[in-house]
C-alpha positions as CSV (number, residue, x, y, z in Angstrom):
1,X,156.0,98.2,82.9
2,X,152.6,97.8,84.7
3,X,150.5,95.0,83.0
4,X,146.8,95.4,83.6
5,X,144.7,91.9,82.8
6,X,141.0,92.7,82.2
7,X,138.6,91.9,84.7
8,X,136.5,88.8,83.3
9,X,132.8,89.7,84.5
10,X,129.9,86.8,84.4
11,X,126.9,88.2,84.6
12,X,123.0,85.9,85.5
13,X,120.6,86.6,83.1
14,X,118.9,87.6,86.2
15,X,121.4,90.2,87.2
16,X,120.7,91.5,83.9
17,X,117.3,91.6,84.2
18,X,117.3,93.2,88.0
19,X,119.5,95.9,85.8
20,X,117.6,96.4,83.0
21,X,114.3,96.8,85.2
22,X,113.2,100.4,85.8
23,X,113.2,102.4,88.7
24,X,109.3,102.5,88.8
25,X,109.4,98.8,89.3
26,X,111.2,99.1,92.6
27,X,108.5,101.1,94.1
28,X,106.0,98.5,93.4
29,X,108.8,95.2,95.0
30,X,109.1,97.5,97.7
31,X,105.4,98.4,98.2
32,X,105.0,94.1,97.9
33,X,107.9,93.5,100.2
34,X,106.6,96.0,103.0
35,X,103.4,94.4,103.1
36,X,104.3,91.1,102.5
37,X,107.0,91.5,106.2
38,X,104.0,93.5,107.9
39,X,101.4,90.7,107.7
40,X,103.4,87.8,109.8
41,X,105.0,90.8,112.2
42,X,101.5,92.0,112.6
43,X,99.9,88.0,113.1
44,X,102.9,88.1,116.1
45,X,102.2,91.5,117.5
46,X,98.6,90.4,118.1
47,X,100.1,87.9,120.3
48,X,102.0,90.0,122.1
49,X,99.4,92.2,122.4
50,X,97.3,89.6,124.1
51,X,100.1,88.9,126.3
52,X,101.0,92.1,127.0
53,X,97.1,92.9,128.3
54,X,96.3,89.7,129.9
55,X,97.5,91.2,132.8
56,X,95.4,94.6,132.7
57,X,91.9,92.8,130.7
58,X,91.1,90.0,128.4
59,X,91.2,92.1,125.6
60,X,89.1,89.4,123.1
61,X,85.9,90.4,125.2
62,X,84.8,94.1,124.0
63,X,82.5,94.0,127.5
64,X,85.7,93.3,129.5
65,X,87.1,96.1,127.7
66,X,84.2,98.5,128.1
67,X,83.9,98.4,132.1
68,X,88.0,98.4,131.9
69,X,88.0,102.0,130.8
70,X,85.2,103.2,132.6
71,X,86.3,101.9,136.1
72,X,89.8,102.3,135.5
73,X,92.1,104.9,136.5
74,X,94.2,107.1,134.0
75,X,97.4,105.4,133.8
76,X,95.5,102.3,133.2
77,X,93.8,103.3,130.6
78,X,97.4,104.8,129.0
79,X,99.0,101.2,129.7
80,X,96.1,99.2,127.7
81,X,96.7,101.4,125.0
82,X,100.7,101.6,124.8
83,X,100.1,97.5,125.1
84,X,97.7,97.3,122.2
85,X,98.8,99.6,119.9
86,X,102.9,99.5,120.7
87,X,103.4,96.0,119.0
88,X,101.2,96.5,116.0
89,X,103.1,99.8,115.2
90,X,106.5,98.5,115.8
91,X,105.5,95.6,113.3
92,X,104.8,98.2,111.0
93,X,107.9,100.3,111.6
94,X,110.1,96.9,111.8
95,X,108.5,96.2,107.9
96,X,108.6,99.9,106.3
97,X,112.8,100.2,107.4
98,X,113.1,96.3,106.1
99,X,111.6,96.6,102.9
100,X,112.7,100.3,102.1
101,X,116.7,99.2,103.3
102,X,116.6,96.2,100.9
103,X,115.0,98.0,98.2
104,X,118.1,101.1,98.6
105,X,120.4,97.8,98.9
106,X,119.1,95.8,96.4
107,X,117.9,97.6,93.6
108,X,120.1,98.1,91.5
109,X,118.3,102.0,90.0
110,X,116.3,102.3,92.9
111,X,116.8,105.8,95.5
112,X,115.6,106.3,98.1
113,X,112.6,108.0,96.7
114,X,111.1,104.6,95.2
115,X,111.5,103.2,98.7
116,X,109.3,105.8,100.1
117,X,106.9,105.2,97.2
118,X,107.0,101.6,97.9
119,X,106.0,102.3,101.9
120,X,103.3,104.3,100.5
121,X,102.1,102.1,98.4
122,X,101.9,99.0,101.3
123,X,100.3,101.7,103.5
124,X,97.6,102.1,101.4
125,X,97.0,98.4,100.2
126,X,96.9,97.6,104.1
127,X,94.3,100.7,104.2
128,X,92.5,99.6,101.5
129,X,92.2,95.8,103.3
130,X,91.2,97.5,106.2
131,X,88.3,99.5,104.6
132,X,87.5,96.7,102.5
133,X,87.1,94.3,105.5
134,X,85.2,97.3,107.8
135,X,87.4,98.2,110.2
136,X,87.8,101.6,109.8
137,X,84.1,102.4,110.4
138,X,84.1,106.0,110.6
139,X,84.7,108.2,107.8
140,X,86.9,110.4,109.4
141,X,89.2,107.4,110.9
142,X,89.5,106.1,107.8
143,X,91.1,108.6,106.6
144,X,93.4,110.1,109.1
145,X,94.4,106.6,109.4
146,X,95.3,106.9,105.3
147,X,97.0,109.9,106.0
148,X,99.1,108.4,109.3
149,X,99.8,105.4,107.3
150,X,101.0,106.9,104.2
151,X,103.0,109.6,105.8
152,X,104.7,107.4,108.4
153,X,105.0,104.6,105.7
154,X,106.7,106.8,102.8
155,X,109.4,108.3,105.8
156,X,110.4,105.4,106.8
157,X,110.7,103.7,103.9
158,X,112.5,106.2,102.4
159,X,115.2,106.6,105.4
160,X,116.1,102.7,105.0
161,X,115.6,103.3,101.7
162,X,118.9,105.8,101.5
163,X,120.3,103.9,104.1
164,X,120.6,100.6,102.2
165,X,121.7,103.0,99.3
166,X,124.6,104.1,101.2
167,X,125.5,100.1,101.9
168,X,125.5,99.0,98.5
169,X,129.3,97.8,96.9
170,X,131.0,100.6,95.6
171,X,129.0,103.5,96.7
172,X,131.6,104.7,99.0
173,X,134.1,105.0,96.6
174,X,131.6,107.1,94.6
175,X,130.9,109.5,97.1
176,X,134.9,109.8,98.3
177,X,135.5,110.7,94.6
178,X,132.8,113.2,94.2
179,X,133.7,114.6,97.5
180,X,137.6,114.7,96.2
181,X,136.3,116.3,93.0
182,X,133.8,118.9,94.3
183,X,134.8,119.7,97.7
184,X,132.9,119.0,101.6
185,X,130.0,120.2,100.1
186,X,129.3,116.9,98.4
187,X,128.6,114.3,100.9
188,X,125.4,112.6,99.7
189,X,123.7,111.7,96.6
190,X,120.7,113.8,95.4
191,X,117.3,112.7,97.2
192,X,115.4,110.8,94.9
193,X,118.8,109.7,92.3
């Protein structure tokens, strides 16, 4: 005779909040984790940035700057601008795949969907501080840089988003069954569940 004991489960009131909270709410803790892991990467990628074009011109002078790209040559100009604008957009890449994986991880009704909503909503809080503070002068920069910072913010998000979904206890076991039950057409949850 096989005895089966029942499994004694303690649960934190907080665990019971965190699963009592709504999926909406993700997308706003993700939106306020993305931004709040963009600002220090992007305080450290300005370092780097003036590290990285010490070398070609003090980049803190915008005269320096303005008689670097008229006198220099082509591939000059293209290695100022991969060292100015490569750290600040893998500080922004590094924060939309943190924040959307621990949102998939972590939430406990969160998708992957709310995790792209959460990178588009830190995209446009950054755009909005940008705008705000007057660095996106033009009309039209300001918003294809909405646009680039949405779109690239919501897609990567959401990737780490269904990748910490995929990591979370128990969600292998899910996905065996279903693919047991159904057959190998099932070998994903539904985008945005």
């Amino acid at each position: 005779m096989v005895r089966r004991l029942p499994i004694v489960q303690f649960s934190s009131p907080e665990e019971e909040a965190a699963a009592s909270r709504p999926r909406w709410h993700w997308a706003f803790i993700g939106g306020a984790l993305i931004f709040s892991l963009w600002i220090p990467l992007a305080i450290i990628s300005e370092w780097v940035v003036t590290v990285l074009s010490g070398p070609l011109v003090n980049i803190q002078d915008p005269e320096a700057v303005a008689r670097f790209t008229e006198r220099a040559s082509p591939g000059h100009r293209v290695a100022l601008a991969a060292s100015v604008l490569g750290p600040v957009v893998l500080a922004y890449v590094l924060a939309c795949l943190a924040g959307g994986a621990l949102v998939g991880r972590y939430g406990v009704r969160a998708r992957a969907l709310d995790a792209a909503l959460g990178g588009v909503l830190a995209a446009t809080t950054a755009w909005l501080v940008a705008t705000v503070g007057g660095a996106l002068q033009p009309f039209s920069l300001s918003v294809a840089t909405l646009i680039v910072l949405t779109a690239s913010g919501g897609l990567l998000a959401g990737v780490a988003g269904r990748f910490g979904y995929r990591k979370r206890p128990g969600i292998r076991r899910l996905l065996a069954r279903a693919r047991a039950e159904s057959g190998p057409e099932v070998d994903r949850p539904p985008v945005g569940h």
